[in-house]
N, C-alpha and C positions, 0 to 999 in steps of 0.2 A: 470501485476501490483502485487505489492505487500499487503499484508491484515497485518496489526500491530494486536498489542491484542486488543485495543478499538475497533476493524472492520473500523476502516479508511484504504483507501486504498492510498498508498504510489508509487510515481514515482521515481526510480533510478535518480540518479543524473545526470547531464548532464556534465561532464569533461569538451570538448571544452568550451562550454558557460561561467563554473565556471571559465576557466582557463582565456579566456579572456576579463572577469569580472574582476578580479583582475591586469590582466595589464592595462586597460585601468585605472582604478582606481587610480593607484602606478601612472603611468604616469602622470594624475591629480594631486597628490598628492606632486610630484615633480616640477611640474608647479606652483603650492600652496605654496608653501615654497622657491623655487627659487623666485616670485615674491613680495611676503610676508616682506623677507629679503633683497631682492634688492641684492640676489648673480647673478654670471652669472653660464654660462656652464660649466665652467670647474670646478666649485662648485660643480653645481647639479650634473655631470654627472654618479659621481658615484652610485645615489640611480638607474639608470634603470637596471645595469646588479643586484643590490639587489632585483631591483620586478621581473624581468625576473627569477631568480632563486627560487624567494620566492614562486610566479607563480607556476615554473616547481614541487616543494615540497609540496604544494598543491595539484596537478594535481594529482602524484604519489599516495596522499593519499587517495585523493577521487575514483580511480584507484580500490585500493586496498579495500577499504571499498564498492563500490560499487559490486566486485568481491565475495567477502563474504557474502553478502546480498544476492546472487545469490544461493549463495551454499548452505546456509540455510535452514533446511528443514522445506516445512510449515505443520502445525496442524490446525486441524478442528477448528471453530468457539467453543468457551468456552460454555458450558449450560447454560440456563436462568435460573432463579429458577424455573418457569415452567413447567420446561421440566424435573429438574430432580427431581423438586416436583411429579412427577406421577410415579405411580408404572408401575409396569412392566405388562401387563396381556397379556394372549392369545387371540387372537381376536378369537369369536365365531360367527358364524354365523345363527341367529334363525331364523328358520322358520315357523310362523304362518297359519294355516289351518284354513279357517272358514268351520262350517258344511255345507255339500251339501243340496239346497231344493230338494226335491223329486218332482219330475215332475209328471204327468198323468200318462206318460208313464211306467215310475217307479213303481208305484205303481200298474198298471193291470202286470205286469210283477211281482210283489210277490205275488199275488193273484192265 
């Protein structure tokens, strides 16, 4: 998937689906208007090779826009202000020593 600049993550587009989304549509749409008008077939006939076409020019485009999309190179997520509110520092590591108690033995042993 793909990351947009908001951080939504994006699905390439689906070609077959879009394409037969729109004929069936155009097809409806020629049904809608042949019955609308009270033409017949040989009226309508002419809009399906127009959705069929209009279809394929579509198809091609989303084709080509989904292709692009691919090739694109992505970049890191943008800084918060957060993140580039803070300085830059070396991490150091401390390490803290509590004094030793001296035990019995300890002490016959400086003696």
């Amino acid at each position: 998937m793909n990351t947009s600049p908001q951080g939504r993550q994006t699905r390439p587009v689906s070609v077959p689906h879009l394409v037969l989304g729109i004929v069936f549509a155009g097809i409806a749409a020629i049904w809608f208007l042949g019955e609308a008008t009270d033409a017949g077939l040989p009226r309508t006939a002419v809009g399906f090779p127009v959705v069929l076409i209009g279809a394929g020019v579509v198809g091609l485009v989303a084709i080509f826009a989904n292709s692009r999309r691919k090739a694109r190179p992505t970049y890191p997520a943008a800084e918060t202000a957060e993140t580039a509110a803070a300085p830059e520092t070396e991490e150091t590591t401390v390490l803290v020593t509590e004094p030793q108690q001296s035990t019995p033995t300890d002490q016959q042993e400086q003696s």
